[in-house]
C-alpha positions in Angstrom: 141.2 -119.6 5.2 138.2 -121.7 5.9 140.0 -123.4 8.7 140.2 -119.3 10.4 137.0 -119.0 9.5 135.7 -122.3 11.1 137.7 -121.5 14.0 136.1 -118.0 14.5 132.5 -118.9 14.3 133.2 -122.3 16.7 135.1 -120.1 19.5 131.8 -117.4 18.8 129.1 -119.6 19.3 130.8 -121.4 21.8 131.3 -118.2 24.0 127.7 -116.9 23.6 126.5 -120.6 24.9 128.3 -120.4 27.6 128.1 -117.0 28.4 124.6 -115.7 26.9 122.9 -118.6 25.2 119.9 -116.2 24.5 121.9 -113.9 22.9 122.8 -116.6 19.5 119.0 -116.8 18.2 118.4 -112.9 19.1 122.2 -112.1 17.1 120.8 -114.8 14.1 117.4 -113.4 13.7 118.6 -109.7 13.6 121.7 -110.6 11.4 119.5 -112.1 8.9 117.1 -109.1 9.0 119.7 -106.6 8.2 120.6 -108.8 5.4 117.2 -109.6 3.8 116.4 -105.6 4.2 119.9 -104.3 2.8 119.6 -107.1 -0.5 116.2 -106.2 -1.0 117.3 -102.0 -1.1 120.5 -102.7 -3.1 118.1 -105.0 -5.9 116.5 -101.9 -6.8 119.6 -99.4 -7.0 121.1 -102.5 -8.9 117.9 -102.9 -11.5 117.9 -99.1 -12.2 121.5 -98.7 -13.0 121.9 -101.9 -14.7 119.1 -100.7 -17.0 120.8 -97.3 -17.6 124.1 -99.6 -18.4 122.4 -101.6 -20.2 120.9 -99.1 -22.5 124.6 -97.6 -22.6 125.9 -100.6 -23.8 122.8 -100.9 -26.5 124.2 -97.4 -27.5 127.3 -98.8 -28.3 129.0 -96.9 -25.3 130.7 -99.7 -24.1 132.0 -100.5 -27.1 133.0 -96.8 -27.9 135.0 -96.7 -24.6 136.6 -100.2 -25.5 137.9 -99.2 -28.7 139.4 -95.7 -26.9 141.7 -97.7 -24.6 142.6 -100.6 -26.5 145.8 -99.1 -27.6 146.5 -97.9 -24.1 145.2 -101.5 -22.7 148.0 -103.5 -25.4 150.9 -101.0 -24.3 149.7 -101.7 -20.2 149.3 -105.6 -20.5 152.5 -105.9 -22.4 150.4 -107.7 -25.3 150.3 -107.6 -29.2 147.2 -110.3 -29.3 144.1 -108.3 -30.4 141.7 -111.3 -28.8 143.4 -110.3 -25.3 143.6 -107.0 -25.9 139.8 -106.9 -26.5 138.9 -108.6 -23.6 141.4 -106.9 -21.0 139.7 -103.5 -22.9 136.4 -105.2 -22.3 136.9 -105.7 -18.4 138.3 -102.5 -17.8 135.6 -100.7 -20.0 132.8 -102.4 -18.0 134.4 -101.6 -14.6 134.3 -98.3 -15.0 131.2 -98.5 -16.0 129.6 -100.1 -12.9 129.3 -103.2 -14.7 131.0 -105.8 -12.6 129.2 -108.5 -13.7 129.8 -107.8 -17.0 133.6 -107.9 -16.4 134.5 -111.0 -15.1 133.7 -113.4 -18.8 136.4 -111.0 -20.7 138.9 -111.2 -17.3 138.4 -114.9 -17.6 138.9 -115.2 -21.4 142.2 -112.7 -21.2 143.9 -114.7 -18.2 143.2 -117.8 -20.1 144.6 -116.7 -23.3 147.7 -115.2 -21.3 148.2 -118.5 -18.9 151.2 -120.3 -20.9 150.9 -123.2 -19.0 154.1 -123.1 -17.0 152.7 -122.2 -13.7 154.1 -119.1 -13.6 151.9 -115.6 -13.0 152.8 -113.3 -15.8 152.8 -109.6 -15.7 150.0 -109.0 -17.6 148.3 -111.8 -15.2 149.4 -109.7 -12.2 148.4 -106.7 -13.5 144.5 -107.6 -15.1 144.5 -108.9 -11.1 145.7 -105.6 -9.1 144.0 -103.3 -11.6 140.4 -105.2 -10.8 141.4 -105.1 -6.6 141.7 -101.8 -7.0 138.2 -101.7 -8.1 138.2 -98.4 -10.2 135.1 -97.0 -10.6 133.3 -94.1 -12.5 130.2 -95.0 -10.7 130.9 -97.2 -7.7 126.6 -98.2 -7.2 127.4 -100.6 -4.9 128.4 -97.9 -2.2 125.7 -95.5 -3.1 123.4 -98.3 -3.1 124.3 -99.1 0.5 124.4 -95.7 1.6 121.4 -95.1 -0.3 119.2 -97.6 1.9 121.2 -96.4 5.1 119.3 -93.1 4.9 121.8 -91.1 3.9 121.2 -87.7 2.5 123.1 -87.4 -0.1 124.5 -91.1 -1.0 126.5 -89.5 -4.2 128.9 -87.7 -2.0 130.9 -90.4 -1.7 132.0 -90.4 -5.6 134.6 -88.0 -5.7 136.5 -89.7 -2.7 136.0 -92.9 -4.0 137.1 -92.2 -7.5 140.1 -90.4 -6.3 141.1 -92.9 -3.7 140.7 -96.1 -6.3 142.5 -94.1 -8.6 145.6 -93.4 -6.4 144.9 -97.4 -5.8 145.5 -98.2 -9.5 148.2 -96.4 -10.0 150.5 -97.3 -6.9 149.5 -100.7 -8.1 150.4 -100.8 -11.7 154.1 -99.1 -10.7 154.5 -101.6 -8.3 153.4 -104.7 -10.7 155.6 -102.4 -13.6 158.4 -102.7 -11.0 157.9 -106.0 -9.8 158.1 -107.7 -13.3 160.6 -104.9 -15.3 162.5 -106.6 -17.6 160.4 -109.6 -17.4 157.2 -110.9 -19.8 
């Protein structure tokens, strides 16, 4: 991949040398101002919902709503370890939530405890994997955030599409990770 990338940023620049040369520092300095602007807007949405999650979590939400699924997470993952199961229950718990950053020690700790050093992906491997791609969300703040310091007008309009859209995600990719590995561990 970094080969592709190499390649696409060489043939780039090389074109706009040729072709503009003033056009490479003009392209730099405004691609760096859109970035500075839109990290400094997203900080904000991501400091006020972190502190709402993080008040959540003081509240023992998280951990309400990672008891609930447990049972549903061990019957999913195909696992009767309760250390796994916590952690996979963990991930998905946090997010739901919002709480990416949250999720990825648990994720790690799960695929860990479920790597049997043969090599080999397992299901519940697979499946931790396609269920986090699919990148269901209660609350997806990185999009409102984004839209947010766009200017939009509303920036929560986009929650009932998303949620509906990563949730048809999930599900086609469960059934096709269930049908992949059926009959298999």
């Amino acid at each position: 991949m970094q080969y592709i990338w190499l390649f696409l940023v060489t043939t780039s620049i090389s074109l706009l040398l040729f072709s503009n040369p003033n056009a490479i520092l003009t392209a730099m300095t405004t691609a760096t101002q859109n970035a500075v602007s839109l990290c400094i807007s997203l900080v904000g949405i991501y400091a006020l919902w972190l502190g709402v999650i993080n008040v959540a979590k003081n509240c023992g939400i998280l951990q309400s709503l990672t008891d609930k699924i447990n049972p549903f997470v061990k019957k999913l993952f195909g696992t009767n370890n309760d250390d796994i199961s916590a952690d996979l229950s963990l991930n998905l718990s946090a997010n739901l939530l919002g709480i990416g950053n949250a999720s990825t020690p648990p994720a790690i700790r799960a695929i860990k405890n479920m790597d049997d050093d043969n090599g080999k992906l397992t299901k519940g491997m697979a499946m931790l994997f396609v269920i986090n791609a699919c990148g269901l969300q209660i609350v997806p703040t990185t999009i409102i955030g984004i839209r947010a310091s766009l200017g939009s007008a509303n920036p929560t309009d986009i929650l009932l599409p998303c949620l509906i859209t990563s949730l048809v995600a999930t599900v086609v990719g469960v059934l096709i990770v269930s049908f992949v590995y059926r009959g298999k561990k």
